[in-house]
C-alpha positions in Angstrom: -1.4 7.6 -5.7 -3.3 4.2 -5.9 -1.6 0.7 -6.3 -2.2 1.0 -9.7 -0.1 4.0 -10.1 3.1 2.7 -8.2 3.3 -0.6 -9.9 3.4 2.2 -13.5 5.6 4.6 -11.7 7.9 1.2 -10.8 7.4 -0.8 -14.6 6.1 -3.8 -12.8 3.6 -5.2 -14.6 2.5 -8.7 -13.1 3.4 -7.8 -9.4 3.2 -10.3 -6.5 1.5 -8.3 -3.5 1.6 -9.3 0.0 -0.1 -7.2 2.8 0.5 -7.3 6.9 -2.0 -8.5 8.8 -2.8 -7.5 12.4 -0.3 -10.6 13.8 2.2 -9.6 11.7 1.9 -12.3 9.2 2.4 -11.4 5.2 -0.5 -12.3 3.7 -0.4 -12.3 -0.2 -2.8 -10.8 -2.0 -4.4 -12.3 -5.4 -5.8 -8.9 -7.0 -4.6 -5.1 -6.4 -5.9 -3.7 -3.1 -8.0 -0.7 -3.3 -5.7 1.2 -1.5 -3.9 4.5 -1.1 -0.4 4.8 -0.5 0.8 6.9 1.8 4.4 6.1 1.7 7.1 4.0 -0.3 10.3 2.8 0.1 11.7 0.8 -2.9 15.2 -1.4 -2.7 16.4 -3.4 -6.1 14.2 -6.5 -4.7 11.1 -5.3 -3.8 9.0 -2.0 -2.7 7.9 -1.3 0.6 4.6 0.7 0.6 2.6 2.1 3.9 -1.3 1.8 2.3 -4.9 3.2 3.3 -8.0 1.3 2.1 -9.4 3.7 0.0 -13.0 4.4 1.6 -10.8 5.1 5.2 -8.3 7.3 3.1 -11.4 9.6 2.1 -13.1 9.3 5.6 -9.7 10.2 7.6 -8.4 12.6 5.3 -12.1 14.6 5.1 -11.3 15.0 8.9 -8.1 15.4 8.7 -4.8 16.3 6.3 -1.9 14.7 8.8 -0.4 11.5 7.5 0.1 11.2 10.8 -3.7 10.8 11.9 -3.9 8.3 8.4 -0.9 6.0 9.9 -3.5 3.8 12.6 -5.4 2.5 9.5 -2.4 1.7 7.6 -1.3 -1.6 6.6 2.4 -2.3 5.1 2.6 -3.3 1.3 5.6 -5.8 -0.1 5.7 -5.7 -3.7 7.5 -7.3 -6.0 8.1 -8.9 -9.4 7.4 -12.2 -10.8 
């Protein structure tokens, strides 16, 4: 499932998106990340995604099937509503 897909799956339509950087800042995000989710965790506020850029997603997982191998190149998703 794509970003795309979980903000459908969740009915948000004009999401706010914030991605973790490496210093554990939240960054937000001004268009949908190409990425691939891994996992999500969603509360009544916001959802909490664990992503893959797409083009690592495909290059780990032709290597590999274990989410486990995926979870180094992950970055952690906050979504939420306006």
């Amino acid at each position: 499932m794509n970003v795309k897909d979980l903000l459908r799956r969740y009915s948000i339509d004009e999401p706010i998106i914030y991605a973790k950087n490496l210093h554990g800042q939240w960054i937000k995000l001004e268009q949908l990340p190409p990425y691939t989710i891994l996992e999500v965790e969603a509360t009544e506020e916001a959802i909490e995604a664990l992503a893959i850029d797409a083009y690592m997603a495909l290059t780990v997982c032709r290597e590999t099937s274990s989410l486990e191998d995926a979870r180094p190149y992950a970055v952690r998703l906050h979504i939420k509503a306006k």
